[in-house]
Each structure stands twice: as C-alpha cells, then as structure tokens.
N, C-alpha and C positions, 0 to 999 in steps of 0.2 A: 272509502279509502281502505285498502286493505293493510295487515301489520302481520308479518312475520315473527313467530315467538322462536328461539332457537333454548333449547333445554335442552340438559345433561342427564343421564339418569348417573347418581350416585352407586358405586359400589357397594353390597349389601354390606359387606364385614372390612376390617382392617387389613387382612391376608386379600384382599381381591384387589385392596386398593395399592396395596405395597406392591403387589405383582402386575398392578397397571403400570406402576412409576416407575419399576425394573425394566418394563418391554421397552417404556419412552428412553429411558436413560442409554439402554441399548442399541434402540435405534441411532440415537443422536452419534454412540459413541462408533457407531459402523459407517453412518454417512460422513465421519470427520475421517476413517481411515482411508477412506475412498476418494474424500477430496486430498486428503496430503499424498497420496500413492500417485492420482494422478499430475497433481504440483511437479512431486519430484522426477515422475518419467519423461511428464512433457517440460521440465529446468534442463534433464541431461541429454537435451537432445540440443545439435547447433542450430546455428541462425537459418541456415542451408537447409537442412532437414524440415524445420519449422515452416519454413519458406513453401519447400515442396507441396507441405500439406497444406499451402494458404493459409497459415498461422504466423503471428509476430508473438512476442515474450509479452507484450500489453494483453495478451489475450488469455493466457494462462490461466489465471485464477478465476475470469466468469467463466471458460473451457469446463476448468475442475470442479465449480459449482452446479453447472449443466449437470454433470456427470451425477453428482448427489442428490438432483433433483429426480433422475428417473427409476 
C-alpha cells in the first residue's frame, strides 16, 4: 500500500513569512476585484443582451467565479 506525505517547508525568518501572507492576502484581494467587476458588467447588461450571449441572470455569479478561477 502506498501513502502519500504532503509537507510544507516553513519559511526560514518572520520577514519571509509576512511576505508569504502579503502575496496570499493580495491575491485573494485581486480575485475578489475580478469577480465583483465581472458581477457588475454582466448585472448591467439586459435580459436581451444576456440572452444573445446564452446567459440568464442565474448564471452570473458561477460566470464571475469562472472568471477568478483562471
């Protein structure tokens, strides 16, 4: 039976670790601008429009969460 070990190497200092949780916090805080950007272009768009592009308003938010994931 084989066992998979998944380890982290810990940051050597306090300054590498703080600059780890800066890049995370940033990332997170760029993929939220990206989903509310795309929320709000594909909310102002009409039903018609939406329609054209084979989109309904149910579809919006997994649309904007796609979007975050690439």
């Amino acid at each position: 039976m084989a066992y998979a070990a998944n380890t982290q190497v810990a940051p050597a200092n306090i300054f590498a670790r703080g600059a780890e949780i800066l890049a995370t916090v940033g990332a997170y805080i760029e993929r939220r601008r990206v989903y509310k950007q795309t929320v709000r272009e594909l909310s102002a768009l009409s039903n018609r429009e939406l329609a054209d592009l084979g989109l309904s308003r149910s579809m919006i938010r997994s649309i904007a969460l796609e979007a975050t994931s690439k």
